[in-house]
C-alpha positions in Angstrom: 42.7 169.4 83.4 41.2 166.0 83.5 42.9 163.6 85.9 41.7 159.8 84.9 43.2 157.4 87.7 43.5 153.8 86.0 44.8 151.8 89.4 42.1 150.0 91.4 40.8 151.5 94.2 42.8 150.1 97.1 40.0 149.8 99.4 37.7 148.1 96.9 38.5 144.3 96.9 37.6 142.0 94.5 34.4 140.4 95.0 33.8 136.4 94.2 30.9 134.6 94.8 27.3 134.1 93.8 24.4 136.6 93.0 23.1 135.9 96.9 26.4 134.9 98.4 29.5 137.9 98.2 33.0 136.9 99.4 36.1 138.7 99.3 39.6 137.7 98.9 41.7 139.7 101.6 44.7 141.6 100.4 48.1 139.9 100.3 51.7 141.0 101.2 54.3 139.9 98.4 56.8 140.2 101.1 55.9 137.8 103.6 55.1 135.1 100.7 58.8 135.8 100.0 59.7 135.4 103.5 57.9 132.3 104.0 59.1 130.6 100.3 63.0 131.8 102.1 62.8 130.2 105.3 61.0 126.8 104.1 64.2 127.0 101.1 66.8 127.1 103.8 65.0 124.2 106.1 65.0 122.0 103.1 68.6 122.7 102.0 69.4 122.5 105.8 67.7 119.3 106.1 69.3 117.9 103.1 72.8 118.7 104.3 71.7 116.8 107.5 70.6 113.4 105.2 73.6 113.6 103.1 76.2 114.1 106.7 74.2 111.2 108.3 74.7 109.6 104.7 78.6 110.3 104.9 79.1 109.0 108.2 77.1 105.7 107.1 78.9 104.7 104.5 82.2 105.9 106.7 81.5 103.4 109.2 80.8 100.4 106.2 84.2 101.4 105.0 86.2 101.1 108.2 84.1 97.9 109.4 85.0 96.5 105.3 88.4 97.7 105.3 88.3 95.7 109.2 87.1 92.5 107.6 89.4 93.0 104.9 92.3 92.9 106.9 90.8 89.6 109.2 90.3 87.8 105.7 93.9 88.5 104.7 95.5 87.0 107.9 93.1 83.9 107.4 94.5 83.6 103.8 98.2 84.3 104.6 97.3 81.3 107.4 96.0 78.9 104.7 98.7 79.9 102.5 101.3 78.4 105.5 99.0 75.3 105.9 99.0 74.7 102.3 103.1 74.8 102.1 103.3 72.6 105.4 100.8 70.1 103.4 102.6 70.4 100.7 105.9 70.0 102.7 104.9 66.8 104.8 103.4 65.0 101.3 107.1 65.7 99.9 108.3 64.0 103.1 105.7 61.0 103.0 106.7 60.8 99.7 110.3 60.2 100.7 109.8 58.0 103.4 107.5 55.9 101.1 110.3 55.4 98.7 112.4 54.7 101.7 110.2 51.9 102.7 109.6 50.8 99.0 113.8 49.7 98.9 115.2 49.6 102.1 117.7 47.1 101.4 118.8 49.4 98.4 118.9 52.8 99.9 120.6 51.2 102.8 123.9 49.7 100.6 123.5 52.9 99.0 124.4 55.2 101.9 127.2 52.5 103.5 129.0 53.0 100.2 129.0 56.0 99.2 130.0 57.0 103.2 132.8 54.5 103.1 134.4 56.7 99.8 134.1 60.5 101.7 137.2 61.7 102.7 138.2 63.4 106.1 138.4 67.1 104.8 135.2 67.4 102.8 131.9 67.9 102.9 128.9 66.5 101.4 126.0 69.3 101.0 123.5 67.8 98.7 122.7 64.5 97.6 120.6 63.2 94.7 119.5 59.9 93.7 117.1 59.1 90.7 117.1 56.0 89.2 120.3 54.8 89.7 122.4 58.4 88.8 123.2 60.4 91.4 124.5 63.9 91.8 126.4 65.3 94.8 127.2 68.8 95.7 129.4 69.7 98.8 133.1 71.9 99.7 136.3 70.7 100.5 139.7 72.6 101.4 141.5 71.7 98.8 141.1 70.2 94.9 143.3 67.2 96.2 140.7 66.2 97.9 137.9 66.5 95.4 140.3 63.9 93.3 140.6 61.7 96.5 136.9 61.4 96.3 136.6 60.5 92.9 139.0 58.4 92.6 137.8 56.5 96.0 133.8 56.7 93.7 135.5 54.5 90.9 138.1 52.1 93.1 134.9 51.1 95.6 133.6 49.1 92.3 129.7 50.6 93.2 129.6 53.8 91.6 130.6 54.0 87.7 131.1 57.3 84.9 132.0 59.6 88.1 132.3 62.6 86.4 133.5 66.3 87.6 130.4 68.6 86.7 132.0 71.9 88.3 134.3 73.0 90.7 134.7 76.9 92.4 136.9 78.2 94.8 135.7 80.7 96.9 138.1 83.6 97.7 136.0 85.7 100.2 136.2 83.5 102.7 138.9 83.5 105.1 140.1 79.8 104.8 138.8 79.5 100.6 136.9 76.6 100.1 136.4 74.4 96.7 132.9 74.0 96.2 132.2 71.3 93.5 129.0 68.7 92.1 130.0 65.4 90.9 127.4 63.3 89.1 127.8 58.9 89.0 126.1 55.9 88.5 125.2 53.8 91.5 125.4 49.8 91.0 124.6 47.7 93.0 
């Protein structure tokens, strides 16, 4: 029997080089490349977990100190929001006083009249003036005295076309109240 071995000869190494010059590569171990590929694999994917950690705990911090400034920005708006109605507030008041000031004389004969006509048991609750009509809201005990108040409007000669817009009684209460609005013309 003829035995032909075809594998290299393990203690013959491949020879490299020049005619002069011989060098040899040395023999190499599959498993420690394996070993080494493995080890420098879980150092990068270690050192990656340790960017993207770092990376979380960043963008954790922006968030609170945003989140921070967001609620510092929102008390500074709700502040300007109050100083805006308190402008707006005193320009409605200025804007009063200015028409005050504009007829004095007016506004003055306007009030002494129309106090001289309110009777004992009501009660004036708003009063509007434009241009000579006015409209007055308020409650009284009984609808007697809503006519007395009318009727005192037209006799005082000053205040012409009173008219009864509405009236309502208001049974929850304990004593019931009318509440009514009357509207009229003011001349002087």
């Amino acid at each position: 029997m003829i035995k032909i071995n075809l594998a290299p000869d393990r203690g013959r190494r491949r020879k490299v080089g020049f005619k002069g010059i011989k060098l040899s590569l040395p023999a190499f171990n599959l498993g420690v490349l394996f070993g080494v590929v493995y080890l420098a694999l879980l150092v990068c994917i270690g050192l990656y977990w340790w960017f993207l950690m770092s990376t979380k705990v960043s963008l954790t911090a922006d968030i609170d100190r945003a989140n921070r400034d967001l609620a510092t920005l929102k008390a500074q708006i709700g502040q300007e929001s109050k100083v805006r109605d308190l402008a707006n507030e005193l320009r409605k008041r200025v804007d009063v006083i200015e028409a005050i000031t504009k007829a004095p004389a007016q506004k003055i004969q306007l009030v002494e009249a129309f106090a001289s006509v309110i009777p004992n048991d009501l009660w004036v609750t708003g009063f509007e003036e434009r241009s000579g009509q006015i409209k007055v809201t308020g409650s009284a005990f009984s609808p007697t005295a809503i006519a007395d108040f009318m009727a005192n409007l037209r006799s005082s000669g000053k205040f012409k076309e009173v008219d009864l817009v509405v009236t309502r009684r208001d049974l929850a209460r304990p004593a019931p109240l009318v509440t009514f609005e009357v509207t009229c013309r003011y001349e002087s």
